[in-house]
PLY file of the C-alpha trace (Angstrom):
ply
format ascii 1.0
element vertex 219
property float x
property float y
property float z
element edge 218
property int vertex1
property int vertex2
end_header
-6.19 -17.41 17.44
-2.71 -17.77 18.56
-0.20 -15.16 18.55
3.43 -14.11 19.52
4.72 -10.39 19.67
8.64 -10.43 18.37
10.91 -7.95 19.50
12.34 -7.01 15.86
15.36 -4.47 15.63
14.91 -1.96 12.64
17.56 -2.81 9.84
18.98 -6.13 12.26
17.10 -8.41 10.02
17.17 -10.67 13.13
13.84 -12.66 13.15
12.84 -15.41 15.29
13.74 -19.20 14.76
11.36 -20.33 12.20
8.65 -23.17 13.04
7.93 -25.46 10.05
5.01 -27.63 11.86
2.47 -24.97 11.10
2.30 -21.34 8.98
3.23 -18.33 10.07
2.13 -14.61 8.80
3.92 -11.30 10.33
2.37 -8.20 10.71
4.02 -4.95 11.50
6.77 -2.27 10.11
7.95 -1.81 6.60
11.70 -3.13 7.57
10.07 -6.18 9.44
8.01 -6.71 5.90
11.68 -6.70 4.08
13.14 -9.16 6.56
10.65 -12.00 6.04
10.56 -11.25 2.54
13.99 -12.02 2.39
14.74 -14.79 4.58
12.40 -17.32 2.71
12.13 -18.91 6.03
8.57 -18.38 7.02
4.91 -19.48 5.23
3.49 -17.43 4.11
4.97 -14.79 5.82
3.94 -11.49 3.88
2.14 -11.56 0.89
3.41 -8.90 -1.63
1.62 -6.96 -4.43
3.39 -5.86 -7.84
2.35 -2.88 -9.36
0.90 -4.09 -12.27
-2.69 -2.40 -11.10
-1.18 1.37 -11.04
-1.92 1.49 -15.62
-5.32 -0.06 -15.33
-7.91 2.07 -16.69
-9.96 2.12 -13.27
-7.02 3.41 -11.39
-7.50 7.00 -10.54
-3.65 8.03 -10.58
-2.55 6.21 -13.51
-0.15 8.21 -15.14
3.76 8.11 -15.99
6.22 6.17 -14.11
9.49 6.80 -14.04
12.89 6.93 -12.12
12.49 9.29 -8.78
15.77 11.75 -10.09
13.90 11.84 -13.58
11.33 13.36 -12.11
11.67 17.28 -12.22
12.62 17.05 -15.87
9.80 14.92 -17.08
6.99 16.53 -15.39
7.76 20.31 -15.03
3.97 20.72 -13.38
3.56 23.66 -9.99
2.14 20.96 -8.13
1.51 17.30 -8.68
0.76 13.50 -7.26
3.68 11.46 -6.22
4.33 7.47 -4.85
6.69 4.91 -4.79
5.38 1.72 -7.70
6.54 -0.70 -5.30
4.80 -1.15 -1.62
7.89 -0.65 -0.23
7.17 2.32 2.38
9.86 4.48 0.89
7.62 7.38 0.90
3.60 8.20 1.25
2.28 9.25 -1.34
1.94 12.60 -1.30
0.69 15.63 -3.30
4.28 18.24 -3.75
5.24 21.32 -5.62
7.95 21.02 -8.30
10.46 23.70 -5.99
10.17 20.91 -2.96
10.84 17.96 -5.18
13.89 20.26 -6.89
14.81 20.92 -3.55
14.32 16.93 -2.44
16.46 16.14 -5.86
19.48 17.64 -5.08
19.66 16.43 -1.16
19.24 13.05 -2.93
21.78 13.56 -5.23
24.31 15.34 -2.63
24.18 12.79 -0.42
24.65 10.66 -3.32
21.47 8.36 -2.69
21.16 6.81 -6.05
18.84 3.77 -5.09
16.19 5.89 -4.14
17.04 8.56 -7.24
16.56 4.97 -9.46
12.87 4.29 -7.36
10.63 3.87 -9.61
7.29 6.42 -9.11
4.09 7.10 -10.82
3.39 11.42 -11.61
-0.14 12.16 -11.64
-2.03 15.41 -11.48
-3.76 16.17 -8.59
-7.10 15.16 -7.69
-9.52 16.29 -5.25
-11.14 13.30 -3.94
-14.88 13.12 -2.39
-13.83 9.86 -0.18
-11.82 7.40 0.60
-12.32 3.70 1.61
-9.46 0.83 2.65
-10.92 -2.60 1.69
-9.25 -5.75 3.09
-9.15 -8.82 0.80
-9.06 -12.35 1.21
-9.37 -14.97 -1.66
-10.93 -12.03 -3.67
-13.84 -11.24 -1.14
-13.83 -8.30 0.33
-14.01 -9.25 4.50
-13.85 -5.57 5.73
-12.98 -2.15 5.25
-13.16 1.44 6.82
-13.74 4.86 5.42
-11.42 7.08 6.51
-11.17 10.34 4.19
-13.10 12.91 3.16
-12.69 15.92 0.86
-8.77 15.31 1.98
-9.85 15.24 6.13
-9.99 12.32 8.60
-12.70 10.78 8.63
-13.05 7.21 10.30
-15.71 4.96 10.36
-16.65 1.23 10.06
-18.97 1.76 7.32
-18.39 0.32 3.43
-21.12 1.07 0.97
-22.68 -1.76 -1.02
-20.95 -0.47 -4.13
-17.73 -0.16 -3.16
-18.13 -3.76 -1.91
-19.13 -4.50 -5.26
-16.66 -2.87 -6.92
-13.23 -4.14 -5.11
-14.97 -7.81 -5.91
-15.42 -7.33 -10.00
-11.56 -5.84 -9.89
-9.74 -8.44 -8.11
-6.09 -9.33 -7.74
-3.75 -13.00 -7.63
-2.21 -12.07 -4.11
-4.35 -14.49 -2.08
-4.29 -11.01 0.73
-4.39 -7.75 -0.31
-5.57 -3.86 0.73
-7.66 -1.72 -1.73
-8.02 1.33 -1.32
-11.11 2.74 -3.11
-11.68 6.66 -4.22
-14.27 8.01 -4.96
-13.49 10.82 -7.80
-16.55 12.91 -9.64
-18.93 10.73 -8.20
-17.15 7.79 -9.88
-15.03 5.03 -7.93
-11.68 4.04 -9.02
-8.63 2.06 -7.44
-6.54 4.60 -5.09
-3.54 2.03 -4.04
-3.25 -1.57 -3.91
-0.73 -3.06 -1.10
-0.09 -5.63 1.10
-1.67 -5.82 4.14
1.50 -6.97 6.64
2.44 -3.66 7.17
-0.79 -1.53 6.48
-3.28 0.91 8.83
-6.80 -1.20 10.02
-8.51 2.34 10.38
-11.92 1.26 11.57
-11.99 -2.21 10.18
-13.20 -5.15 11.85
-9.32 -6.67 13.00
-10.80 -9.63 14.82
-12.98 -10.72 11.64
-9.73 -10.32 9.15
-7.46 -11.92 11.32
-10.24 -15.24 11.75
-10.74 -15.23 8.32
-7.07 -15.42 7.02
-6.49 -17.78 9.77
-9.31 -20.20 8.19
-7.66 -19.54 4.70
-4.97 -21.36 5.38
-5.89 -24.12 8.22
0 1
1 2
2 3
3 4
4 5
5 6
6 7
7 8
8 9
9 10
10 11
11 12
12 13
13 14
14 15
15 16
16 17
17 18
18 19
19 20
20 21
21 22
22 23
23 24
24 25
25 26
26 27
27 28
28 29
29 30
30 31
31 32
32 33
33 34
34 35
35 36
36 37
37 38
38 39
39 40
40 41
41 42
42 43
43 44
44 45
45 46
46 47
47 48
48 49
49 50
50 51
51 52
52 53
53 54
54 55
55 56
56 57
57 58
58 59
59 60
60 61
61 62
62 63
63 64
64 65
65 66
66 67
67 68
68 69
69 70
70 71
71 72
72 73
73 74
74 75
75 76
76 77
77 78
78 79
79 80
80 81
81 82
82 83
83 84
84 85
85 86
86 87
87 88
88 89
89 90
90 91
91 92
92 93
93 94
94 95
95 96
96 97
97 98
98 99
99 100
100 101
101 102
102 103
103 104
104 105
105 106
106 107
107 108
108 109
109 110
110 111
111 112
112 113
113 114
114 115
115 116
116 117
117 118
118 119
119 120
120 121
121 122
122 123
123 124
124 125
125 126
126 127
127 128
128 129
129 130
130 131
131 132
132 133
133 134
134 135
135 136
136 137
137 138
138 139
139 140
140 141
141 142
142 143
143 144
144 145
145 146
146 147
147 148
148 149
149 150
150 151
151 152
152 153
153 154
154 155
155 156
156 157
157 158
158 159
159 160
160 161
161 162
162 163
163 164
164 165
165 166
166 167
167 168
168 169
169 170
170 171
171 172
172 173
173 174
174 175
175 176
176 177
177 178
178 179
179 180
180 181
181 182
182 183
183 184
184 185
185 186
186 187
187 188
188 189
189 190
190 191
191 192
192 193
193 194
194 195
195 196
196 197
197 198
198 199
199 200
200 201
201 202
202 203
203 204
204 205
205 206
206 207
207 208
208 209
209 210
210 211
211 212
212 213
213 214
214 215
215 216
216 217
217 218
């Protein structure tokens, strides 16, 4: 499977001269992502994923969303579950107390950072989750996938279970590629995050079987 590694420039938006004889998909950092996005150049480039999944009832943080600076006076909790709406890598998402997002608030608003203070986040309570599994997707079948969390620790390792096979392929997405991540919470599974996969972690998944596969998708 051919290849070429691009020297890309963080915030340069300089990207290579496109090639329309044959399709082209990027892989790599969150700015890189925004580039290709933007220049409309390349096909298909990066495949983006709305957020439309985060109010589904199988999605374990579903909860409010709302503007980032909103945030300490809607949801007044000690400690709580934050992330960006959009796959945009603005933040992780992250479990913090309500002093170090007051404290985060008014850096933001000092140095007068309103586009992220507009971001819009979803506020969850927190969670403690048994494990974790990221489950790439092509064409809505699940191709491979990694465990790589337990009880809130590492844990990496090349094995999916049957059922949460199953389960990423009954609650499937339009985005032709796409990354689950599956939790499982009180012995139940539900849908961590759902993002693109151009800028994403492999963990222990099978790279060499992905790549193949989306290769085949569009030959």
């Amino acid at each position: 499977i051919p290849y070429t590694l691009i020297d890309y420039k963080p915030f340069s938006r300089e990207l290579p001269e496109p090639d329309y004889s044959r399709s082209v998909m990027f892989y790599g950092s969150a700015g890189l992502v925004e580039a290709v996005e933007k220049s409309e150049d390349f096909w298909p480039g990066v495949i983006s994923v709305d957020g439309s999944w985060i109010n589904l009832p199988v999605s374990l943080n579903k909860g409010r969303v709302m503007a980032l600076g909103s945030v300490i006076e809607n949801y007044p909790m000690d400690r709580f579950f934050i992330r960006p709406v959009a796959d945009d890598k603005l933040f992780s998402g992250q479990v913090i107390s309500w002093a170090e997002m007051l404290k985060w608030h008014e850096h933001l608003v000092k140095m007068e950072m309103n586009q992220i203070l507009e971001t819009k986040v979803l506020v969850s309570s927190v969670k403690t989750i048994q494990h974790e599994w990221r489950c790439f997707m092509v064409g809505g079948q699940f191709i491979t996938g990694s465990h790589y969390c337990a009880y809130g620790q590492k844990m990496l390792s090349p094995d999916v279970p049957q059922e949460v096979i199953e389960f990423v392929e009954t609650h499937t997405f339009p985005p032709h590629i796409y990354v689950i991540d599956v939790a499982q919470f009180e012995d139940k599974l539900y849908i961590l995050e759902l993002n693109g996969f151009n800028s994403c972690g492999f963990y222990e998944s099978d790279v060499t079987k992905l790549v193949k596969e989306i290769e085949d998708s569009y030959a």
